[in-house]
N, C-alpha and C positions, 0 to 999 in steps of 0.2 A: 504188716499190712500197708499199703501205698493207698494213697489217696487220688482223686484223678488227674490231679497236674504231676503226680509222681513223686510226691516227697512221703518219706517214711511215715507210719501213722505208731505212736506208743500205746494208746489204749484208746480203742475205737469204739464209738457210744460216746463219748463222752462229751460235755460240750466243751468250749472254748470262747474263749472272749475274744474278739479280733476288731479294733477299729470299733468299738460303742455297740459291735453286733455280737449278737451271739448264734455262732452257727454250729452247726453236728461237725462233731470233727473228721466224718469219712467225707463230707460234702467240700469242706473249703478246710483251706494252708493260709488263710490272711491276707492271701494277697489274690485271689480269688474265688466262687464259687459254683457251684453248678448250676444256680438259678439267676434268672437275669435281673430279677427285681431286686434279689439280697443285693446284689451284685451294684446295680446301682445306689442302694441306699451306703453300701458298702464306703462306696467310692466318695458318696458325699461325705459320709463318716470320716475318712480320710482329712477331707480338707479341711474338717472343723479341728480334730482333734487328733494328731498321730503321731504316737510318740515313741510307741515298741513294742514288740511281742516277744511271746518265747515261741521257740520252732520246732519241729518235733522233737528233736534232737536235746532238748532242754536248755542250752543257751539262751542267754538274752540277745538278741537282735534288735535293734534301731532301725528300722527301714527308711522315713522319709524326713525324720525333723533332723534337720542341721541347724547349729548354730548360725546367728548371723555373723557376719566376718566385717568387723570392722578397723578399721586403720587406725593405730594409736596417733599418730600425728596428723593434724586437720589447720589447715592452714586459711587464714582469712581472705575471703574475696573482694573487699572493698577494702578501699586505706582508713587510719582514721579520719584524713583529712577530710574525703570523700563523705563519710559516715556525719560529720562534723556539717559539711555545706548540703547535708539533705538533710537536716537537723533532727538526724534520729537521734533519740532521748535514748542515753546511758545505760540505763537496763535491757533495750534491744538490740546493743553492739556484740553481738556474736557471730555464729558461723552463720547465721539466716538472713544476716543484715543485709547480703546482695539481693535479695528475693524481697525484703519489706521496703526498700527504695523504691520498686515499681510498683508495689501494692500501694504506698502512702500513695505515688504518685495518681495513679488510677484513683481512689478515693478522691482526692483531692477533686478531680477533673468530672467525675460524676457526682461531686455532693453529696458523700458519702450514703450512697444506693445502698441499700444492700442487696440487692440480686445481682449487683456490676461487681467488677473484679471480681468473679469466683474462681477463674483461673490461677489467678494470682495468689489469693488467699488460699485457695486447694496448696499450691505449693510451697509458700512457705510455711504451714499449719504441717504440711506433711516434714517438710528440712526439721520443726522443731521437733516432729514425733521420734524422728531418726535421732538427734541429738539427743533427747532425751534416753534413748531405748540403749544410746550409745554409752550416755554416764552409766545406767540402771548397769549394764554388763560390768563398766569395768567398776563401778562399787563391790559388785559379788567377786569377780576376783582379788583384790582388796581383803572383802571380809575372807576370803578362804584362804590366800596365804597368811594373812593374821593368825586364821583359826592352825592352820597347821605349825606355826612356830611355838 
């Protein structure tokens, strides 16, 4: 039996789980439906949470989550010297330090506001999230060739 976008169907009646919804499996394939509303809750379902299905066919399939890709080698954007004559303190000399040079600076210049600088603070608050998400990756590879030797 075919379903309406045309992929095979193995046992029809049945439900299925796709994306946090749960739809008839003659109605929807996961990656769409025949109603406009599933369809949209569908698609929000998506961006919250999407990680794979199985397809009729019984394979696992991955549809939309990729890894992120990050660069083993990351190179510094300020010198120390640089880091040194804006007197950032020792524990925030990393890869963010190019970004917290104009954020000190900005503070500095509005008396430390806090509704001023949010551009600034947006960006490097974000550089740390990435740096951080960037150790968290390569720690689990790390623990996985550990675990496999």
């Amino acid at each position: 039996m075919r379903n309406r976008l045309g992929n095979e169907q193995r046992s029809a009646g049945k439900e299925t789980e796709c994306s946090l919804l749960t739809v008839p499996k003659e109605d929807a394939f996961c990656r769409g439906t025949a109603h406009a509303s599933q369809m949209k809750l569908q698609i929000a379902a998506r961006r919250v949470h999407c990680y794979g299905h199985r397809n009729p066919s019984g394979s696992w399939r991955s549809h939309c989550y990729r890894p992120p890709q990050f660069s083993t080698q990351s190179k510094m954007s300020v010198s120390q010297e640089e880091m040194k004559a804006y007197r950032v303190p020792l524990g925030y000399r990393d890869n963010c330090a190019h970004l917290l040079i104009p954020l000190n600076s900005c503070r500095i210049k509005t008396l430390y506001a806090p509704w001023k600088c949010e551009d600034e603070r947006h960006s490097y608050e974000k550089c740390q999230y990435e740096d951080f998400k960037k150790r968290v990756a390569e720690m689990k590879e790390l623990k996985e060739a550990a675990a496999e030797e």
